[in-house]
KEMILO-64483 format. One line per 2 residues: for each residue x, y, z of C-alpha. Coordinates in Angstrom, 2 decimals, m for minus. Example, Ala and Ser with C-alpha at 12.3 -4.5 7.8 and 13.67 -1.06 7.14 Angstrom:
12.30:m4.50:7.80 | 13.67:m1.06:7.14 $
This chain:
m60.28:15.56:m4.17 | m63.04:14.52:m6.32 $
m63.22:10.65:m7.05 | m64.03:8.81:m10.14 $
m63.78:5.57:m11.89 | m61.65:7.02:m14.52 $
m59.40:9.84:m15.89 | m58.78:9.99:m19.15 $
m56.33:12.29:m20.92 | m56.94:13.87:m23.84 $
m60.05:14.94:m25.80 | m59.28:14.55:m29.76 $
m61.31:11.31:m31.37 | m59.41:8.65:m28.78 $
m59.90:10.35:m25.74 | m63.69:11.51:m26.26 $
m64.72:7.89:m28.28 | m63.36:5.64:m24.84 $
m64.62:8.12:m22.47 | m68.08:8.11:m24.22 $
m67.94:4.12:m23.82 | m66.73:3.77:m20.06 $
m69.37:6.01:m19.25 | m71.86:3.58:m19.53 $
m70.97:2.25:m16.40 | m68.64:4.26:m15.02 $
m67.83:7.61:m13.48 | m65.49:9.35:m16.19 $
m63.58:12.63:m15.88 | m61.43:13.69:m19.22 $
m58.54:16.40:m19.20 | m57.66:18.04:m22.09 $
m54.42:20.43:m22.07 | m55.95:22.87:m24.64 $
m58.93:25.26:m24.31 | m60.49:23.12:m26.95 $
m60.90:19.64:m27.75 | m59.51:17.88:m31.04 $
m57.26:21.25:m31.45 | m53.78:19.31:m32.76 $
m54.45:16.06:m34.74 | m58.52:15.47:m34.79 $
m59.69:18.80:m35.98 | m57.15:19.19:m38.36 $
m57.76:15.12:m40.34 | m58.89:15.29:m43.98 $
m60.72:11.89:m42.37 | m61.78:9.13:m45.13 $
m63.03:5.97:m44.70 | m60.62:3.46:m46.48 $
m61.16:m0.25:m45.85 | m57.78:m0.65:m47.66 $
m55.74:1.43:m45.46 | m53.46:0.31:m43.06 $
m52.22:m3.19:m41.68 | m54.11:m5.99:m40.67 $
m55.34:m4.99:m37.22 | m55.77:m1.10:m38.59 $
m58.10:m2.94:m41.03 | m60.44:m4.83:m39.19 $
m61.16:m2.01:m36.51 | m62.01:m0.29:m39.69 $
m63.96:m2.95:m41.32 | m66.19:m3.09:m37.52 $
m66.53:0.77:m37.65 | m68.77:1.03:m40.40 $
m71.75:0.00:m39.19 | m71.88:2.28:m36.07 $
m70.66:5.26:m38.92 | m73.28:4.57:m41.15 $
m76.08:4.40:m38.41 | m74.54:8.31:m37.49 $
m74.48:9.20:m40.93 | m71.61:11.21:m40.59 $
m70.14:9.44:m44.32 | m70.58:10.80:m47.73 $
m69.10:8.54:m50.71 | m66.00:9.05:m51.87 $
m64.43:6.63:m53.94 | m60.72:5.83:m53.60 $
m57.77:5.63:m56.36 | m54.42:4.46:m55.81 $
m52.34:4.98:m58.51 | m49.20:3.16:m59.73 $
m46.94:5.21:m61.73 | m44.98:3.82:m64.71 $
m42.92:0.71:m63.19 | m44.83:0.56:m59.98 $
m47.80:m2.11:m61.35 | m46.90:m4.42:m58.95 $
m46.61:m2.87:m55.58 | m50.63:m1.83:m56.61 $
m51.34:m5.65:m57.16 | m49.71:m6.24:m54.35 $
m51.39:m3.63:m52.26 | m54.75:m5.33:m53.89 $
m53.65:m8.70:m52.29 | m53.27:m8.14:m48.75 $
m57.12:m6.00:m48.82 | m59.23:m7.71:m51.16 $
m60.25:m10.23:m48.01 | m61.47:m7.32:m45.78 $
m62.58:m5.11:m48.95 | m63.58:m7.27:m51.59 $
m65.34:m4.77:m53.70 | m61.87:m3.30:m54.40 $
m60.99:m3.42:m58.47 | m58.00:m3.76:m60.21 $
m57.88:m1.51:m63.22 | m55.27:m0.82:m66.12 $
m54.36:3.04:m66.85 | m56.87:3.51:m69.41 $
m59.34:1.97:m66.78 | m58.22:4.80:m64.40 $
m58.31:7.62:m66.71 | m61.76:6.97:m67.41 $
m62.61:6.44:m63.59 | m61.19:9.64:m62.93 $
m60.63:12.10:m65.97 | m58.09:14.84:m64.00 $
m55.72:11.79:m64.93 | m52.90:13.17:m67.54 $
m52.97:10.45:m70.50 | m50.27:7.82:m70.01 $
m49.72:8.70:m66.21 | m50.48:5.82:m64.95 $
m49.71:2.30:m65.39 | m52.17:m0.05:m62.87 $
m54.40:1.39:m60.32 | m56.87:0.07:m57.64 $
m59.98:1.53:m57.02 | m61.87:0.98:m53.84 $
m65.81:2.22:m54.56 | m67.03:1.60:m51.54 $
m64.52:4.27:m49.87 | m66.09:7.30:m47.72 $
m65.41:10.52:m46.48 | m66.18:11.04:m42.81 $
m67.80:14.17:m41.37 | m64.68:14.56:m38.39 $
m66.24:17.15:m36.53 | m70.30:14.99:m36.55 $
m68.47:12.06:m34.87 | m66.35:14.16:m32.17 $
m69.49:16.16:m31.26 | m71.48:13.04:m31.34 $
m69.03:11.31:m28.78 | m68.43:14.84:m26.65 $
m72.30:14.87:m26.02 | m72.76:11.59:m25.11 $
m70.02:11.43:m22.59 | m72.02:14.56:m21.49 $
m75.63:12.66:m21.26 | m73.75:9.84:m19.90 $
m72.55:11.75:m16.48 | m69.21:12.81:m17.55 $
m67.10:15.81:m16.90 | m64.80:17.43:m19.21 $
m62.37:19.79:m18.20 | m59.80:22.09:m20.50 $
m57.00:23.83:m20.12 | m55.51:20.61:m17.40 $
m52.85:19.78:m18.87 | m51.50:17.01:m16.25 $
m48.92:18.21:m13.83 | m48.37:15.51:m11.25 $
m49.79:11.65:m10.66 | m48.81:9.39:m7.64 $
m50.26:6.09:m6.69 | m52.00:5.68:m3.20 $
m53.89:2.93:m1.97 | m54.93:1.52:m5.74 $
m55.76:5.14:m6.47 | m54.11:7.77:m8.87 $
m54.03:11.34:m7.64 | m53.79:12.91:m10.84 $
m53.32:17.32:m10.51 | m53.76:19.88:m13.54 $
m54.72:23.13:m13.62 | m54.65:23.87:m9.27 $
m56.95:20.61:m8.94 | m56.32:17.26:m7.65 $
m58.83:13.78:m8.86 | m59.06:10.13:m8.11 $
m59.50:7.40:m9.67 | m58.47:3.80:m10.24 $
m58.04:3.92:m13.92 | m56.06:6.42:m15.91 $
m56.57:6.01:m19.89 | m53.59:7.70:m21.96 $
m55.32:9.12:m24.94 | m53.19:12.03:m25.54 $
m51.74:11.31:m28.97 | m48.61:12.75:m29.57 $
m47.91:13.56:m26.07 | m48.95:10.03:m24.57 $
m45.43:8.99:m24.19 | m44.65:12.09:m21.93 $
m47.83:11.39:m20.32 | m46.59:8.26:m19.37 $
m43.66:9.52:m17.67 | m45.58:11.46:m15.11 $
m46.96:8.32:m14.23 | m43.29:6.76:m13.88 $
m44.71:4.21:m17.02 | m41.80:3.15:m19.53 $
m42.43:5.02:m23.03 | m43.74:2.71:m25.80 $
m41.91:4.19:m28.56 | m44.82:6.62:m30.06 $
m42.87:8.92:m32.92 | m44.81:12.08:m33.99 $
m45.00:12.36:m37.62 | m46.14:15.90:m39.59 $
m48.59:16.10:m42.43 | m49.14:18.93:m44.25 $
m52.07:19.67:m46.86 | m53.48:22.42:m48.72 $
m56.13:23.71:m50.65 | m56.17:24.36:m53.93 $
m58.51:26.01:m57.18 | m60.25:23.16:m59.63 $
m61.58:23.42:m62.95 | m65.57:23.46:m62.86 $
m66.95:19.97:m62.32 | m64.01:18.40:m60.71 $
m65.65:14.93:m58.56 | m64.32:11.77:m57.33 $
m62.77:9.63:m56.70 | m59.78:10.74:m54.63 $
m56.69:10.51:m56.19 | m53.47:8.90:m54.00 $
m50.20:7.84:m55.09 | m49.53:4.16:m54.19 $
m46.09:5.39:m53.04 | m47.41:7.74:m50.89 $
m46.20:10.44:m52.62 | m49.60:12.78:m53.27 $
m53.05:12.78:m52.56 | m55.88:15.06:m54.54 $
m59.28:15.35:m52.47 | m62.03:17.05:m54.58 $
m64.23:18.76:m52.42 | m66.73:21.66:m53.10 $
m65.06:23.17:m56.50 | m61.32:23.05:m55.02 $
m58.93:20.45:m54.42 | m57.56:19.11:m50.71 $
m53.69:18.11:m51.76 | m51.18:16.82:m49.15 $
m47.22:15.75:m50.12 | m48.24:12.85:m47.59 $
m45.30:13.74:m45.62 | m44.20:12.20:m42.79 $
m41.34:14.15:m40.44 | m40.68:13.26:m37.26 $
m41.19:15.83:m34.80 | m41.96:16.51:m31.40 $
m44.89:16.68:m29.89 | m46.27:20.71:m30.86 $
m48.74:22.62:m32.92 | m47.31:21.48:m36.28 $
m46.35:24.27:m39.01 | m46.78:23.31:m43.08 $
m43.86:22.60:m44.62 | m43.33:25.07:m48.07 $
m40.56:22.59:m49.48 | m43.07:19.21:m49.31 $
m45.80:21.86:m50.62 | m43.80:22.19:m53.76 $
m42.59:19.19:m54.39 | m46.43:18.08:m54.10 $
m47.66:20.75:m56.83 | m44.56:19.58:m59.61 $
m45.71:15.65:m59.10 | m49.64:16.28:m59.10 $
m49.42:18.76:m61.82 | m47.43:15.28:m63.54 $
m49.63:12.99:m63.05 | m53.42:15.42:m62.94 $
m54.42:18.47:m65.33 | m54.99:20.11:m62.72 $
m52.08:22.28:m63.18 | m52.07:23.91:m59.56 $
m50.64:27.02:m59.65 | m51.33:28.47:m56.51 $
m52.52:27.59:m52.94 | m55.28:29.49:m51.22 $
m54.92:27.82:m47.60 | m52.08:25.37:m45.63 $
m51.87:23.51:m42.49 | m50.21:20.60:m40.85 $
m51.44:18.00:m38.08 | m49.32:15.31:m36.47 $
m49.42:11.49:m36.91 | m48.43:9.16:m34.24 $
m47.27:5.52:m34.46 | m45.97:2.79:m33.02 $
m43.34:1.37:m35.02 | m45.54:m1.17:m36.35 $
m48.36:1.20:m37.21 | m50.69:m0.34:m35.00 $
m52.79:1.37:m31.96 | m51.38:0.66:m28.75 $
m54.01:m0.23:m26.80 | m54.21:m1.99:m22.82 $
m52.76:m1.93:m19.54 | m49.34:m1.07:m18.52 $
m46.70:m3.63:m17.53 | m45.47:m1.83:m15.16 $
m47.80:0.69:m13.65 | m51.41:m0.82:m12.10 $
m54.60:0.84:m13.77 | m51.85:2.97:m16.24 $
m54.20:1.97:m19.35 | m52.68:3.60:m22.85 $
m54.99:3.83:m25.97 | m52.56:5.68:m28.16 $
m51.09:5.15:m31.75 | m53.72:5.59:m33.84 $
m51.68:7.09:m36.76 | m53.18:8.40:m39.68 $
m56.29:6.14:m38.98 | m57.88:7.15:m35.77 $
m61.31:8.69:m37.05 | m62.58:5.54:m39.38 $
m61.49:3.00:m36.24 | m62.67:5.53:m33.38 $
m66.25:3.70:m32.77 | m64.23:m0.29:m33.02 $
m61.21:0.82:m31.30 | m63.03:2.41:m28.43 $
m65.39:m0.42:m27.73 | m62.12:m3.00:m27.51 $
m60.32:m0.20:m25.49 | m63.49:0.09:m22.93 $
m63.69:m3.65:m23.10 | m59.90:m4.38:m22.14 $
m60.42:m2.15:m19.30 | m63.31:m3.57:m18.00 $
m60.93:m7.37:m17.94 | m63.24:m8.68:m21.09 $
m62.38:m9.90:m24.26 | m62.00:m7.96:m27.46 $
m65.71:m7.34:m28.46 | m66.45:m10.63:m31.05 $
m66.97:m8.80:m33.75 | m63.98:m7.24:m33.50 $
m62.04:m10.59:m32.53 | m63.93:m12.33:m35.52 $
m62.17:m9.80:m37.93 | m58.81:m11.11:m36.97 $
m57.81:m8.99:m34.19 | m56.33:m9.91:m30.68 $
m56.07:m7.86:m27.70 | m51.83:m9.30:m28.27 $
m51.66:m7.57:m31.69 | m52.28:m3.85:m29.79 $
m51.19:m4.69:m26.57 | m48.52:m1.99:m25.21 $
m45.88:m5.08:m24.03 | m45.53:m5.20:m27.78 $
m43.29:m2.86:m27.96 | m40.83:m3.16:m25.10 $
């Protein structure tokens, strides 16, 4: 049995951004169940880089990623529009409340405002709308490569198609088998996403709760010209990406479903085109490509991230929901850090965010 320092499962964003990390000092092995990384929920993000988006601790691993982004220069701007419809003013005031601290370059604007930020607007659509300029779009597949090759130059292995079978507990050790083979190692990280609650029951650790949530998108035609900023319904309704003469649209659905290779859903497709050919002239008529990826969350939306309760060197470093590319490089340096018995890093803790707020006891 070959030893290491740790095993981590799973190689979308989570599993290949920690590994990269620990292997700094340590001896790292990753398994990944598919015969290629980032095949279910990585390689399949629309990724942006919204300093508005998500709670409070969701927020500040953002806010600490940007720097490390930027120095990549995996992001491209892409300013960001959430729209109120008629009636709905306040829940985008609101929505400008609780971010303008972390992203105070974020702008109220009335609907005319809007309309002439972004012209695909339909006259009278909209009633308020916050625009966040400084918003990016992330290069997904830069930043996965980027963290794959340095857990390579670092010293560690990757291995595919081990999906994990079997895990006991000797001697402070885990004997974890996939795929005919056997490994040590002290530490086990659970990045495996949707599955990371069934990986945790091969290692006799008490599920946190993670629900599975399908998104679908599609790609549709644009008139000539069509830019930014991104359009997205404060309700969550829509979202219109403009991207290289077409348009990326998603219903932003969310239904629950088990961990799989998610399908797009024709019904939330449709019911997408009717409300962004309300609200845009874009008049969609017909969709040239679809997909779906899946979402995973707590139920408080926030990344579970630290040692198990119940299970010695069981470390889970799931959750990441809808934002696990534009916290990857934050979220894996406080993930390496808890497992190394520091302190969230203190830029990270300076943000706001305590190791309590995404610790997996949470949620029991």
């Amino acid at each position: 049995m070959a030893g290491f320092d740790v095993i981590v499962i799973g190689g979308g964003m989570a599993g290949v951004s920690i590994g990269y990390e620990l292997a700094a000092d340590r001896r790292v092995l990753l398994l990944e169940m598919e015969q290629t990384l980032a095949f279910h929920t990585t390689g399949r993000s629309a990724a942006m880089f919204l300093e508005s988006y998500g709670g409070p601790a969701v927020r500040a691993l953002t806010v600490a990623s940007r720097s490390f982004l930027e120095s990549l220069d995996v992001l491209a701007p892409l300013p960001m529009l959430y729209i109120g419809r008629a009636g709905r003013g306040p829940a985008v005031r609101a929505l400008h409340d609780a971010v303008c601290t972390l992203a105070p370059t974020v702008q109220l604007l009335d609907g005319a405002q809007a309309e002439r930020v972004q012209p695909l607007l339909q006259h009278g659509a909209v009633e308020a709308a916050l625009l966040e300029p400084d918003a990016e779009e992330i290069d997904v597949h830069a930043l996965h490569q980027h963290y794959l090759r340095g857990l390579r130059e670092r010293g560690g292995s990757v291995r595919t198609t081990a999906a994990v079978e079997s895990a006991r507990l000797r001697s402070g050790e885990w004997q974890v088998s996939a795929a005919d083979e056997t490994w040590t190692a002290p530490v086990v990280v659970n990045a495996a996403g949707a599955w990371a609650d069934d990986v945790a029951a091969v290692f006799g650790a008490r599920p946190v709760g993670l629900q599975a949530l399908r998104r679908t998108a599609f790609i549709a035609d644009a008139p000539p010209g069509v830019s930014g900023p991104l359009i997205a319904d404060v309700d969550d309704a829509f979202y219109v990406k403009p991207e290289r003469g077409r348009v990326l649209c998603s219903p932003a659905d969310e239904t629950p479903q088990p961990p799989g290779d998610a399908r797009a859903d024709e019904l939330e497709i449709a019911r997408a085109i009717e409300v962004i050919n309300e609200v845009t002239t874009l008049d969609v008529q017909h969709v040239r490509s679809r997909w779906a990826g899946l979402r995973t969350f707590a139920a408080d939306r926030s990344p579970v991230v630290g040692f198990d309760d119940t299970q010695p060197g069981f470390f889970w470093f799931a959750g990441q929901g809808g934002y696990g590319i534009q916290l990857a490089p934050a979220l894996a340096r406080t993930g390496a850090a808890l497992v190394r018995g520091e302190s969230v890093p203190s830029d990270v803790a300076a943000l706001g965010l305590s190791a309590a707020a995404i610790a997996p006891t949470r949620t029991r």
